[in-house]
N, C-alpha and C positions, 0 to 999 in steps of 0.2 A: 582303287580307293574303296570299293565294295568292303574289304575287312574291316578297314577303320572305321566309316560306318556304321555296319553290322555288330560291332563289337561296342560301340559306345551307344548306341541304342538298347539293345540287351540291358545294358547296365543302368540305363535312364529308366525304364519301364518299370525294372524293382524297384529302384530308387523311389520314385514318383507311387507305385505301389503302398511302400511304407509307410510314405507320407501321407497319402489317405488312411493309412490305416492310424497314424499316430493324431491325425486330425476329427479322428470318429472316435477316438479312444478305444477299439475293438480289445487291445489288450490289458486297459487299466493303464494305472499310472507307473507301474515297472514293468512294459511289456520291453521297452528297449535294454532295460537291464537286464532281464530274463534271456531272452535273443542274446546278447553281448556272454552270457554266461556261457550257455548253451554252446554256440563259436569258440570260443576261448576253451573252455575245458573237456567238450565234449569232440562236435562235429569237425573243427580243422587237424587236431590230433589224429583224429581217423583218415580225414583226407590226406594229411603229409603222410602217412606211415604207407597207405597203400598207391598212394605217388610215387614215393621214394620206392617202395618195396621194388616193382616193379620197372626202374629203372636203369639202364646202362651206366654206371657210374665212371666208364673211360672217357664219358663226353666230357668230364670236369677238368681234362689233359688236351688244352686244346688256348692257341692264340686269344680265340673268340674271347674266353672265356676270363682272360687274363686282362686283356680289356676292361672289361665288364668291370672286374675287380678294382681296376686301378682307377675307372670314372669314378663309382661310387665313392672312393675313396677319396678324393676329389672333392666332389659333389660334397661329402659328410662331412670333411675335415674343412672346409672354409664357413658351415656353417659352425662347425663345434669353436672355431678360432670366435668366428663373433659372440658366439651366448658367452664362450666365457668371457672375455673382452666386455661384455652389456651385463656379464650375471644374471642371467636368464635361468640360472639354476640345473643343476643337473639331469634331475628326471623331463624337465620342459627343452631343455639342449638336445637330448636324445631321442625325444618326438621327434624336434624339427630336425636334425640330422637325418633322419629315417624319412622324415616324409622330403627329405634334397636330393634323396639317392635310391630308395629303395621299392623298384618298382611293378607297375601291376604285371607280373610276368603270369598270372595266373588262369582272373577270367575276363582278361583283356586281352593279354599277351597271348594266349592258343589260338584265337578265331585270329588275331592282327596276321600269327605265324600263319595261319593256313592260309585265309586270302591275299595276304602282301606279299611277304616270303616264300608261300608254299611249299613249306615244312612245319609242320604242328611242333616236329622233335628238337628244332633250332632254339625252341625258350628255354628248352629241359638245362641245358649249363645255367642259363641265368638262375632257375628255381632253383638247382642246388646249391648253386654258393648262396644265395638269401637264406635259404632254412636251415643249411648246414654252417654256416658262416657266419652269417647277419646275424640271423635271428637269435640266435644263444647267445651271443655274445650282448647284442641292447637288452633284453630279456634280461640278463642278468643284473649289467646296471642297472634297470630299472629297479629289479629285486635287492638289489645292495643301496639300494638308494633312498628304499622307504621303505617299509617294514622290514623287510629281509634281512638290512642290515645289523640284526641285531642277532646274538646268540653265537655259539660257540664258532674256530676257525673252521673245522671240521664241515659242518653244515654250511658253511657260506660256500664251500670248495664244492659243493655236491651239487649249488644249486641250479644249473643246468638241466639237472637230472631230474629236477621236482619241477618244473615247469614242464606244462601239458602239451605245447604247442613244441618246445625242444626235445620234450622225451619224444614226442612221436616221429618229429623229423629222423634223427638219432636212430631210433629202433630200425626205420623203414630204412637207412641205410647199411646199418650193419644186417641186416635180411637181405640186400641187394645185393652188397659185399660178399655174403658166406652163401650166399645161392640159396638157403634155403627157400625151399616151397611150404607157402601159406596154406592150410589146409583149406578148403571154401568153405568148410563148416564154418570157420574165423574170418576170410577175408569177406565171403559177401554182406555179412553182415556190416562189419566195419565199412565196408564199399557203402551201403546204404544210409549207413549215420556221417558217413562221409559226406553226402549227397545236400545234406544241409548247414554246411559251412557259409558258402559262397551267398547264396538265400536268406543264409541268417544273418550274415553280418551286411549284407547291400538292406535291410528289412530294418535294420538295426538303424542303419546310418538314414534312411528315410525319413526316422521317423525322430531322430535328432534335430531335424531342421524344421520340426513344428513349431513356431512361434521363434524363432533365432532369427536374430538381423542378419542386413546383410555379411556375407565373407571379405573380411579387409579388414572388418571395423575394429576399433576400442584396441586394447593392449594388446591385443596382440599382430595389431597390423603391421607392424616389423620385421617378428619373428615371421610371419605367413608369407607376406611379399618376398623375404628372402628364400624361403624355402619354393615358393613356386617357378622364383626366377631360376634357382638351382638346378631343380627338376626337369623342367621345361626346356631349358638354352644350357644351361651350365652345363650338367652332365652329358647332355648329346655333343655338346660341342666338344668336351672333352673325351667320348670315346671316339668321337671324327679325327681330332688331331692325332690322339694315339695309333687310331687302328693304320693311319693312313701313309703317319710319319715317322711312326717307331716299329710299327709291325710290318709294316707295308702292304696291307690291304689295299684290295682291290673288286671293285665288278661285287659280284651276292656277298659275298664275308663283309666285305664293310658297309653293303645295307643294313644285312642282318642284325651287327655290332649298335649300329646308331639308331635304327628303327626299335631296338629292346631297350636302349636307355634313354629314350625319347619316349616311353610309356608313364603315363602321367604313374602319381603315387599310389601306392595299395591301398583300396579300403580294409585291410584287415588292421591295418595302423592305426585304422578308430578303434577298432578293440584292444588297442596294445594301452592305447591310451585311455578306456573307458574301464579297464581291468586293474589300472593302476593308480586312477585317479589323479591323472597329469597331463597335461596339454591338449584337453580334450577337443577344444574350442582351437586350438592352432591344428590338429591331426584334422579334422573336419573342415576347416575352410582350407587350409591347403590342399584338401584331396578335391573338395571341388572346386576350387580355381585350377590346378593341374589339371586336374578332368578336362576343363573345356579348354584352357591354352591350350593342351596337346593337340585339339583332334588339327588345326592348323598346322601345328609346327609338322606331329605325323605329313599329313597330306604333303606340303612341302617334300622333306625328306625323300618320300616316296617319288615324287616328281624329280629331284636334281640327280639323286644316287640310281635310282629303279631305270 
């Protein structure tokens, strides 16, 4: 249980960090925008390219991995039935879809892999299909959805490619793909600006929770409770059934399977949401309600399948 722990502490201590810092005002009154910007156009870009760079991309031809794909899908598609069903609106449906499925495989999911799992490289399928899969594709809705959606066909068909966070996934796979080697003139750098993704955006979301009620409250306590219940039960429970009864897993593969879709929701989803100006307030209480239902449901898991 040492990983789950270890790994949700980490992430309280920045958290709680931020939050001092948004309660002293050390940054002014746009340090969480600033942060949010910096994440979004600068430092995740650099972190996925030289992630991806540097990756096996055969792990993406594998059971595990298919799973993975077919819970979130699951997970996403029962909640997109209800927004639309409620009219929850598009750009706000496709937060809470992301934050029902799309999980922290990142700076949660590596320490969880190394001390639960004991493999760090077990996450690597889940992070490629997110950023190679996921991510462009709500990225895009989001983009077609409000501003983006206007201006010629052409430019809507590209827009993949103008998002910072898809072009860099993107690049870092086709350099993984065609073997090229990164000169270090280029990579350490981008390695370094990389380095402040995860910091900025746990810094970011600290400092969001200055002065904000409780998580549950007001409008959007529907949208939120559904997506944590998603996240939390729904989706683990759906890559259990699959992995066990359709793929026929067994022993480490189907811990593996269920302990990565039982990783509560990504905090980069606050920036997907605070870059777009949509479901800010449901990306932020669902990530910290998942936050803490998981570290139980994890523990469990651990215990029945481990």
């Amino acid at each position: 249980m040492q990983g789950v722990l270890t790994g949700f502490a980490v992430i309280a201590v920045v958290i709680l960090v931020g939050y001092g810092i948004g309660r002293r005002g050390h940054l002014g009154e746009h340090g969480r925008e600033v942060l949010t910007k910096l994440a979004f156009h600068v430092a995740s870009p650099a972190l996925l390219f030289t992630t991806l760079a540097g990756t096996d991309l055969s792990v993406i031809f594998s059971s595990r991995l298919l799973v993975t794909a077919l819970s979130t899908a699951a997970a996403a598609g029962v909640f997109v039935a209800v927004g639309a069903a409620r009219g929850w609106g598009v750009g706000r449906t496709t937060i809470g879809a992301l934050c029902s499925s799309y999980v922290n495989s990142g700076n949660l999911g590596i320490p969880i892999a190394v001390y639960v799992l004991g493999d760090a490289s077990l996450v690597a399928p889940v992070l490629l299909f997110q950023l190679v899969g996921v991510t462009p594709v709500a990225l895009t809705i989001l983009d077609l959805s409000g501003g983006g959606a206007k201006g010629p066909l052409w430019r809507r068909l590209i827009t993949p490619l103008r998002n910072p966070i898809a072009a860099g996934s993107l690049a870092g796979v086709l350099v993984s793909a065609t073997g090229v080697r990164v000169p270090a003139p280029v990579l350490d750098p981008l390695t370094l600006i990389g380095g402040m993704s995860v910091p900025a955006v746990l810094l970011a979301f600290g400092i969001s929770l200055c002065g904000s009620t409780l998580p549950g409250r007001g409008p959007d306590r529907g949208p939120v409770l559904l997506s944590v219940a998603l996240k939390s039960l729904g989706q683990p429970a759906a890559a259990w059934a699959l992995a066990a009864g359709v793929f026929g897993l067994r022993g480490a593969p189907l811990l593996d399977v269920v302990v990565t879709s039982a990783l509560p929701a990504a905090q980069n989803l606050y920036t997907y949401a605070s870059r777009y100006g949509v479901g800010e307030r449901l990306a932020r209480d669902s990530i910290l309600l998942s936050t803490v239902v998981s570290v139980p449901v994890l523990v469990a898991v651990a215990a029945v399948l481990g």
